[in-house]
C-alpha positions as CSV (number, residue, x, y, z in Angstrom):
1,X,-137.3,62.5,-82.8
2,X,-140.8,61.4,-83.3
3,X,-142.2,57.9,-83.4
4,X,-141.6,56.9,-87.2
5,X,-137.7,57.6,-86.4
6,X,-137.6,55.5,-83.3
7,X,-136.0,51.9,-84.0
8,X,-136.7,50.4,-81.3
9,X,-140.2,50.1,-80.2
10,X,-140.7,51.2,-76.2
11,X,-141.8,49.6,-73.3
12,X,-143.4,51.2,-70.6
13,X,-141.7,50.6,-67.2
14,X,-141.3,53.3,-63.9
15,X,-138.1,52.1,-62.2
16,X,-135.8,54.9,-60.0
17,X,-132.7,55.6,-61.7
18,X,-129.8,57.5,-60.4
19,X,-128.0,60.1,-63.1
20,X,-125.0,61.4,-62.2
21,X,-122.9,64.1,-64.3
22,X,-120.7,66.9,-63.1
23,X,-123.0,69.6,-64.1
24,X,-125.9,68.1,-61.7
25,X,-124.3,66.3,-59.2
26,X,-126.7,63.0,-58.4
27,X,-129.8,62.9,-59.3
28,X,-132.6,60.1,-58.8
29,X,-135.5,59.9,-60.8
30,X,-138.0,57.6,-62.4
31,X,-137.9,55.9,-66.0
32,X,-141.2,56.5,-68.2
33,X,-140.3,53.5,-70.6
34,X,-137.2,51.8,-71.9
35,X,-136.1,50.6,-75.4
36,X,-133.3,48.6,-76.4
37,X,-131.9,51.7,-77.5
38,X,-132.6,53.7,-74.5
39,X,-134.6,55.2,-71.7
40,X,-136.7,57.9,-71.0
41,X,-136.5,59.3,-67.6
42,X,-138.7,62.3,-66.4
43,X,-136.8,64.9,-64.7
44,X,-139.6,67.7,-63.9
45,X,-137.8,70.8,-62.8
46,X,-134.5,69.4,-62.9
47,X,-132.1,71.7,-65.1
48,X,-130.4,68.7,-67.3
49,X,-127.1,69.0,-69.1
50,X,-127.8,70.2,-73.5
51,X,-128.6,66.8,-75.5
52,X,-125.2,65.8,-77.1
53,X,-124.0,65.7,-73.4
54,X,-122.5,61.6,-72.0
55,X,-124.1,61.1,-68.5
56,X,-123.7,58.1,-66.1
57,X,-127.1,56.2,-65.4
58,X,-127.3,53.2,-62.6
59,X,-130.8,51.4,-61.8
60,X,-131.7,51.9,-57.7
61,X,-133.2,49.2,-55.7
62,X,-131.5,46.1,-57.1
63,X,-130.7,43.4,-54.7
64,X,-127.0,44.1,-55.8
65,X,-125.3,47.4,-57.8
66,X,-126.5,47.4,-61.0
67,X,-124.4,48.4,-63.7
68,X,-122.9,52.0,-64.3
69,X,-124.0,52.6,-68.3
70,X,-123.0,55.9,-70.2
71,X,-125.9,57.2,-71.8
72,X,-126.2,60.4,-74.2
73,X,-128.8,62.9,-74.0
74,X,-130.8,62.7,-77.5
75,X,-133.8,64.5,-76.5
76,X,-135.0,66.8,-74.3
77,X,-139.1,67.8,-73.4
78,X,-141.0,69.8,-70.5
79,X,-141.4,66.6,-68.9
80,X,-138.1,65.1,-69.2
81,X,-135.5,63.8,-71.3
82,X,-134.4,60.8,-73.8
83,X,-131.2,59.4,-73.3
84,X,-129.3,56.8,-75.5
85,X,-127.2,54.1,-74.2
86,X,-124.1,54.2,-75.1
């Protein structure tokens, strides 16, 4: 998806973020910028699930648990991947 498709417009913002999906166990790793429509977190070597696949994302280092949100895997780049919440 390139940036005339997106419909949200991002903000950048580095927060840890803990993915969890039975193909990868748990997995933390930093955002690169958020959306109202989603997140982009970069995953370096990480082998991540195909797009199309629902994983479970929770933001770290709140003073309490943040939410558990289901998010989609829309895109995927050498750097990381763009997830959709769902």
């Amino acid at each position: 998806m390139n940036s005339d498709q997106r419909r949200c417009p991002r903000t950048p913002l580095k927060c840890r973020i803990k993915i969890t999906h039975v193909s990868i166990g748990e997995i933390e790793v930093n955002t690169r910028n958020i959306s109202d429509g989603g997140v982009f977190i970069v995953t370096g070597d990480i082998e991540m699930p195909p797009v199309g696949t629902v994983v479970v994302g929770q933001v770290q280092g709140m003073p309490e648990p943040a939410p558990l949100l289901d998010m989609e895997i829309v895109r995927v780049e050498p750097e990381g991947v763009g997830l959709r919440f769902l």
